[in-house]
C-alpha positions as protocol buffer text, in pm:
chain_id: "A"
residue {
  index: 1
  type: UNK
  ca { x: 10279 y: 9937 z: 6926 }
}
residue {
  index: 2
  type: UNK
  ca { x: 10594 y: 9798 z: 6798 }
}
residue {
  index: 3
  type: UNK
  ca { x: 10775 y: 9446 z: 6901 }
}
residue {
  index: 4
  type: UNK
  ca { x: 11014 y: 9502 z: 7181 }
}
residue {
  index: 5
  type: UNK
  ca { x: 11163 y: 9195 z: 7063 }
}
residue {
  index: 6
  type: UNK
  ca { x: 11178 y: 9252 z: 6705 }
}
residue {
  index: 7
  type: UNK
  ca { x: 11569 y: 9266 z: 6635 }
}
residue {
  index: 8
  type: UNK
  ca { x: 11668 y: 8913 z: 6876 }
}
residue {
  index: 9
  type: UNK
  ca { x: 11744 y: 8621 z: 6759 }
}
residue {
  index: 10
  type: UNK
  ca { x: 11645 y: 8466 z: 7076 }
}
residue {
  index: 11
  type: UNK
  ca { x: 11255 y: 8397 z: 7150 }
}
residue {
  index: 12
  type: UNK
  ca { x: 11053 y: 8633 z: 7433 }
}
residue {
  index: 13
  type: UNK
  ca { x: 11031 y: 8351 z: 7657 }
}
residue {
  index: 14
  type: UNK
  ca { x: 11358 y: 8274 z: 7658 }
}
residue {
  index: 15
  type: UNK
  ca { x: 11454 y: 8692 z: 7714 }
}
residue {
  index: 16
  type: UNK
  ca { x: 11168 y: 8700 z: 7959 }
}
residue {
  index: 17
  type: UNK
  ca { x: 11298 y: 8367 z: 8155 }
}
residue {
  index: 18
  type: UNK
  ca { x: 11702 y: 8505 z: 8196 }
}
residue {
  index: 19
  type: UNK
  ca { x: 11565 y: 8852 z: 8285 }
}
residue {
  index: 20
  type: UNK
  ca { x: 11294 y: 8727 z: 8519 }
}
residue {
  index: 21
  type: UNK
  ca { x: 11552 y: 8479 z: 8709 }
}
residue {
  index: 22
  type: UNK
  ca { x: 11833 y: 8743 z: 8747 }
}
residue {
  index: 23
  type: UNK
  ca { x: 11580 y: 8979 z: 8892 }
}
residue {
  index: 24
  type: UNK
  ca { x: 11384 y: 8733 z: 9076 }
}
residue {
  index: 25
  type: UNK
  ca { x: 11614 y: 8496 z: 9261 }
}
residue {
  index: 26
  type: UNK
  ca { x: 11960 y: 8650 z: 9395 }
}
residue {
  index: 27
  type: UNK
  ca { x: 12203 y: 8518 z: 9098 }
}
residue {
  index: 28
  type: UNK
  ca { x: 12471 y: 8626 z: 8920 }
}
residue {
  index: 29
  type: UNK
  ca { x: 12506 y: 8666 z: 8586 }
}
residue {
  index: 30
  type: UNK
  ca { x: 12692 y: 8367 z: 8545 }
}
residue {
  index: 31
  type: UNK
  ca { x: 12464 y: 8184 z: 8748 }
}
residue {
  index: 32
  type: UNK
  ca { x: 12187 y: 8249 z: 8501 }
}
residue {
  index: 33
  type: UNK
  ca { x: 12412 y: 8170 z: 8166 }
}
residue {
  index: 34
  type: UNK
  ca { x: 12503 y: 7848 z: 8360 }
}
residue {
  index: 35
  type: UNK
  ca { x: 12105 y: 7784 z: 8467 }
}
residue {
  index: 36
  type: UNK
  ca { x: 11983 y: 7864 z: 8092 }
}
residue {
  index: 37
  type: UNK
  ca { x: 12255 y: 7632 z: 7917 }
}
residue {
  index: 38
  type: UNK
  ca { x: 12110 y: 7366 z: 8156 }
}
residue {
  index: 39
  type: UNK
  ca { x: 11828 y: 7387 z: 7971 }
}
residue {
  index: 40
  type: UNK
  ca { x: 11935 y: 7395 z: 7647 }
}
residue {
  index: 41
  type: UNK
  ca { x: 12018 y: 7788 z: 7591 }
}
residue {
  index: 42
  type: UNK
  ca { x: 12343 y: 7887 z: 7520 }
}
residue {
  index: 43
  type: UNK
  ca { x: 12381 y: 8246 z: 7570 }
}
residue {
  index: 44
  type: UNK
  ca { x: 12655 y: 8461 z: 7714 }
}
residue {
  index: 45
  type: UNK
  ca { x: 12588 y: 8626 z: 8028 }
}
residue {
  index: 46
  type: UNK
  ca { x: 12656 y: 8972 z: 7881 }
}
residue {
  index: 47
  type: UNK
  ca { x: 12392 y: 8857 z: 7648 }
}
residue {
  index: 48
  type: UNK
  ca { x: 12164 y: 8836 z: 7994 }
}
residue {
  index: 49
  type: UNK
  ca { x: 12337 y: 9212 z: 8128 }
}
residue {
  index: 50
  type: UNK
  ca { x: 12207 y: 9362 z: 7806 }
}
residue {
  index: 51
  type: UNK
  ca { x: 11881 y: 9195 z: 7776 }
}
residue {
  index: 52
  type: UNK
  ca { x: 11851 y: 9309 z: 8217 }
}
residue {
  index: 53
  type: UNK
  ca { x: 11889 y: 9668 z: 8083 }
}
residue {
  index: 54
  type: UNK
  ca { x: 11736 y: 9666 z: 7821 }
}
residue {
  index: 55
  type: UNK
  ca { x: 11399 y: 9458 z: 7909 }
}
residue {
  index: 56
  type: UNK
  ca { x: 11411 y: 9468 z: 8308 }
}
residue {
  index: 57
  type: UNK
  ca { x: 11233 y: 9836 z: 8343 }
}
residue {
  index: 58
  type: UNK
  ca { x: 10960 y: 9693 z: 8076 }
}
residue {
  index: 59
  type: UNK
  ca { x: 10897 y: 9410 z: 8306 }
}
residue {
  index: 60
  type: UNK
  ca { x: 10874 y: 9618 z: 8594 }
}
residue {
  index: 61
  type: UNK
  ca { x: 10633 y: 9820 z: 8492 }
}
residue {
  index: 62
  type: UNK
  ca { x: 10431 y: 9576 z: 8339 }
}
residue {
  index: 63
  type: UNK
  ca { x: 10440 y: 9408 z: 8714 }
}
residue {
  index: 64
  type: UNK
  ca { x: 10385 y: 9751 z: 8903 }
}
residue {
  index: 65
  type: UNK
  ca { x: 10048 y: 9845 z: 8669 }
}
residue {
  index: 66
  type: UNK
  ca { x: 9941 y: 9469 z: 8672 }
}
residue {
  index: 67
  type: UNK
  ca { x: 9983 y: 9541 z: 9098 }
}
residue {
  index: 68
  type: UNK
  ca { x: 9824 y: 9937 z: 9067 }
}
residue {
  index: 69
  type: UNK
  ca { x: 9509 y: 9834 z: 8849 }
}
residue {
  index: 70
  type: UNK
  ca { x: 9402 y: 9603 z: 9138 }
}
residue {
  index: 71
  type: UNK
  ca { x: 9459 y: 9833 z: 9403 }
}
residue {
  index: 72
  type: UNK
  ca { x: 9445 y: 9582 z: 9659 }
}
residue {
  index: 73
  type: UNK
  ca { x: 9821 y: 9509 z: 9706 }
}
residue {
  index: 74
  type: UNK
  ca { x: 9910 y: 9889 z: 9829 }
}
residue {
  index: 75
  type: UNK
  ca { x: 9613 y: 9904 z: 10111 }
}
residue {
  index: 76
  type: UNK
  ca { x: 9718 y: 9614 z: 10364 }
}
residue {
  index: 77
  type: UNK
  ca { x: 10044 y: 9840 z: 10556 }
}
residue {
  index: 78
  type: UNK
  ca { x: 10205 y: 10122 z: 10476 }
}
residue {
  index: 79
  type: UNK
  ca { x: 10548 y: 10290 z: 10642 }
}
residue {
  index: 80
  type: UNK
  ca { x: 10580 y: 10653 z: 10654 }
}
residue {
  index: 81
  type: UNK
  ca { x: 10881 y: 10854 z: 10737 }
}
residue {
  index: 82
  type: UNK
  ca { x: 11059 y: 11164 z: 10638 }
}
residue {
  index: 83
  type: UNK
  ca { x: 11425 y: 11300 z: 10602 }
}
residue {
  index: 84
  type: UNK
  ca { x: 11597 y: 11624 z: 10577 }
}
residue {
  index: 85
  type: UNK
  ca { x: 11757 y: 11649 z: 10241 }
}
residue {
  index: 86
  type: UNK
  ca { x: 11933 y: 11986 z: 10145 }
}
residue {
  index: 87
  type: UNK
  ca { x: 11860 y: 12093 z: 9823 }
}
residue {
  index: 88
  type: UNK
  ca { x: 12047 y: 12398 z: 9690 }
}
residue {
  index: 89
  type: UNK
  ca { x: 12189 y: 12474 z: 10003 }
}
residue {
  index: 90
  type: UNK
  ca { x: 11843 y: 12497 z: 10236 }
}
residue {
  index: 91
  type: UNK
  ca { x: 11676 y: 12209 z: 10461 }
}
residue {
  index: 92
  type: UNK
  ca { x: 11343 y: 12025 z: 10298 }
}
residue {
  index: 93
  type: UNK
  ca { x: 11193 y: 11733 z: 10415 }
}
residue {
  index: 94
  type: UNK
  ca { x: 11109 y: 11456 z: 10205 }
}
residue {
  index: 95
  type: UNK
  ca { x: 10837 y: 11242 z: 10281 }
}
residue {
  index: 96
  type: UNK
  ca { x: 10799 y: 10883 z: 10188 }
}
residue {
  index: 97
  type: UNK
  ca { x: 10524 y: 10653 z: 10222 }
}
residue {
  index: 98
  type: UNK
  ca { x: 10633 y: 10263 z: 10120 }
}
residue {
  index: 99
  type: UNK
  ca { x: 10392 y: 9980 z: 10112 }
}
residue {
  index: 100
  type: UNK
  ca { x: 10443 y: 9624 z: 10280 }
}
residue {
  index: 101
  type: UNK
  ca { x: 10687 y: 9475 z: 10000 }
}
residue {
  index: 102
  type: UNK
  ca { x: 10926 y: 9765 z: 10031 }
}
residue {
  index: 103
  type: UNK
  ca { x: 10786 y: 9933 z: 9694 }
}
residue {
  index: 104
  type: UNK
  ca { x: 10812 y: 10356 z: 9746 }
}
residue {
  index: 105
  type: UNK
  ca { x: 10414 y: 10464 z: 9664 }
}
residue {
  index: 106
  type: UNK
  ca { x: 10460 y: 10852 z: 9714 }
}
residue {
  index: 107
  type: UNK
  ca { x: 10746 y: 11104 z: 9767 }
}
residue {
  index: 108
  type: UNK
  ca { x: 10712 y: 11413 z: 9835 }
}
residue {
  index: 109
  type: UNK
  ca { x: 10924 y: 11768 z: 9931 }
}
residue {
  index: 110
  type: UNK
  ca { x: 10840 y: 12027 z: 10173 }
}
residue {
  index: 111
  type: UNK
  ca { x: 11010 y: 12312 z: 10350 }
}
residue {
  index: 112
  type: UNK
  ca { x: 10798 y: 12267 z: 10669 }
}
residue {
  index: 113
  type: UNK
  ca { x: 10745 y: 11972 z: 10874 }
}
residue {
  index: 114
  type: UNK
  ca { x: 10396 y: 12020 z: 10989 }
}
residue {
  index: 115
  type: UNK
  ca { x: 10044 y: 11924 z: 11025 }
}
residue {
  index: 116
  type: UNK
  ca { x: 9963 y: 12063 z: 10673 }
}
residue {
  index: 117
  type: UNK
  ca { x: 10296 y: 11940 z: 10490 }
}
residue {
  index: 118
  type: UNK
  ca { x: 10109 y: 11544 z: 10688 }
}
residue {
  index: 119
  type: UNK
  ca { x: 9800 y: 11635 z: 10552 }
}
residue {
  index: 120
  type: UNK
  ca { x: 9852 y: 11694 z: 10183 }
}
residue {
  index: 121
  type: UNK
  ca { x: 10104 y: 11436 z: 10155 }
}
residue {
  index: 122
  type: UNK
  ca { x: 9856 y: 11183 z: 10295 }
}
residue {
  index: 123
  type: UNK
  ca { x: 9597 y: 11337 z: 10069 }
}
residue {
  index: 124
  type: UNK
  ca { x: 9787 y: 11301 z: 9781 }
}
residue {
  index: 125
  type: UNK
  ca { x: 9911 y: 10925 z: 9881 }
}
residue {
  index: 126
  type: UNK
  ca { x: 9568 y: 10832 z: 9941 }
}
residue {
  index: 127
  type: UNK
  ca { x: 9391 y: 10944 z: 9670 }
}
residue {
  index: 128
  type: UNK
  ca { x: 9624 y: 10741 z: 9439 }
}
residue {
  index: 129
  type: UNK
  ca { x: 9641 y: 10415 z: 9614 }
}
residue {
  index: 130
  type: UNK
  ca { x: 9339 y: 10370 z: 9827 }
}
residue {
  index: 131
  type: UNK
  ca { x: 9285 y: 10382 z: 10223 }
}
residue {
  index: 132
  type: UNK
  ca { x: 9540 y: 10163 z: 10378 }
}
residue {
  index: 133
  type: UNK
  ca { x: 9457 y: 9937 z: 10650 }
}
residue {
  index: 134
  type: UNK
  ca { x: 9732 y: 10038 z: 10893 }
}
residue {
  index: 135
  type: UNK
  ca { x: 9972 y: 10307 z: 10844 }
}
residue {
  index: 136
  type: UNK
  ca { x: 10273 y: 10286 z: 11050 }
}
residue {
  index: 137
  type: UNK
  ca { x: 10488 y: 10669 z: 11137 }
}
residue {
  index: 138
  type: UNK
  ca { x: 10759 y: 10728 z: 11387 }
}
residue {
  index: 139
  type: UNK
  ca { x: 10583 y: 10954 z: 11691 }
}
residue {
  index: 140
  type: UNK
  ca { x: 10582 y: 11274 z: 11434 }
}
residue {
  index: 141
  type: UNK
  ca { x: 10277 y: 11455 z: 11560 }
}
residue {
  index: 142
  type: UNK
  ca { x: 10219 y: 11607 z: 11237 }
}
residue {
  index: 143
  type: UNK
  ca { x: 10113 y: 11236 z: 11129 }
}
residue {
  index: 144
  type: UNK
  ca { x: 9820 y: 11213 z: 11445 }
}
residue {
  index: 145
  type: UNK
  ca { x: 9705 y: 11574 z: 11355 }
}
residue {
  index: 146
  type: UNK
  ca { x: 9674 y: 11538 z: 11015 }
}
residue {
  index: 147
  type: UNK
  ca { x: 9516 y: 11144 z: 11028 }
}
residue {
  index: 148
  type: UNK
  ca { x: 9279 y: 11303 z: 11306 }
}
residue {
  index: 149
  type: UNK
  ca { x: 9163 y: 11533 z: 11037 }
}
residue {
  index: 150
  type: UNK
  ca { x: 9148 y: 11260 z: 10792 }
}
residue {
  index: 151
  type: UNK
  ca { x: 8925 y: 11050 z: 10972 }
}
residue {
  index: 152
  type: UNK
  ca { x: 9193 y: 10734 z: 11029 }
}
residue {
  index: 153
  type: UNK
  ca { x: 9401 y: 10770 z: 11313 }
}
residue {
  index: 154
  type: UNK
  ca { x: 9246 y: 10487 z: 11466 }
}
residue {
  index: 155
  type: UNK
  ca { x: 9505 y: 10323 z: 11178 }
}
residue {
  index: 156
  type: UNK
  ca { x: 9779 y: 10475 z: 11275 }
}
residue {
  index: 157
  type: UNK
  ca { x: 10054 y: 10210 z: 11494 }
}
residue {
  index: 158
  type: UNK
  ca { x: 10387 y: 10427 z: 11603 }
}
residue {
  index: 159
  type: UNK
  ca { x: 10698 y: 10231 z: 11529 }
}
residue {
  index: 160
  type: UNK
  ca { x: 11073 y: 10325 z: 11599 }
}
């Protein structure tokens, strides 16, 4: 695999630090030019917009399988809910299923809005990320059926 950094003058750490602080702590751009030339980096903060675009979905990713391979992060709560999108002119429901730190683990489409559209998406969900301890669902009885069938609707807590 090649050297994402390859072509910069400026060293990873210093790419990784102004990308990591603009996505990490809520700063502007000028904030983080103005942080980094504290420090003894003098970059324009364009310089950090480019180097956001360019490196930012690396990082993430590097973050999200770091967070996947230990499987532990996505099991403590998960939300589930579902909305009616229209797509091409007809109703569909999508599902969603997000874990405690607001990160979206599964989405999924359906025309129906039953106990077997609950079922496979909580199959599906499941057999990615592991059994979650709780699993919190509007009062959707699709979501008691299908946990019922699952074996964990003793997990299940009914939110707003």
């Amino acid at each position: 695999m090649r050297n994402p950094f390859r072509y910069f003058k400026a060293s990873p750490e210093v790419i990784r630090l102004a990308v990591m602080m603009y996505i990490r702590y809520p700063l502007s751009l000028r904030q983080v030019e103005d942080l980094l030339f504290e420090r003894g980096i003098d970059i324009c903060h364009e310089t950090v917009r480019y180097w956001w675009n360019r490196f930012g979905p690396m990082f993430a990713a590097e973050i999200r399988k770091r967070r996947v391979n230990h499987r532990s992060y996505s099991s403590w709560r998960w939300h589930l809910d579902e909305v009616f999108v229209r797509i091409n002119g007809e109703t569909h429901y999508l599902w969603r299923a997000v874990d405690h730190e607001g990160e979206v683990l599964e989405v999924f489409a359906t025309k129906r809005r039953d106990r077997k559209a609950a079922l496979e998406f909580l199959k599906r969900a499941t057999k990615r990320y592991g059994r979650p301890k709780v699993i919190v669902t509007d009062r959707l009885r699709s979501y008691r059926a299908a946990m019922y069938l699952i074996g964990n609707s003793a997990d299940q807590e009914c939110g707003r």
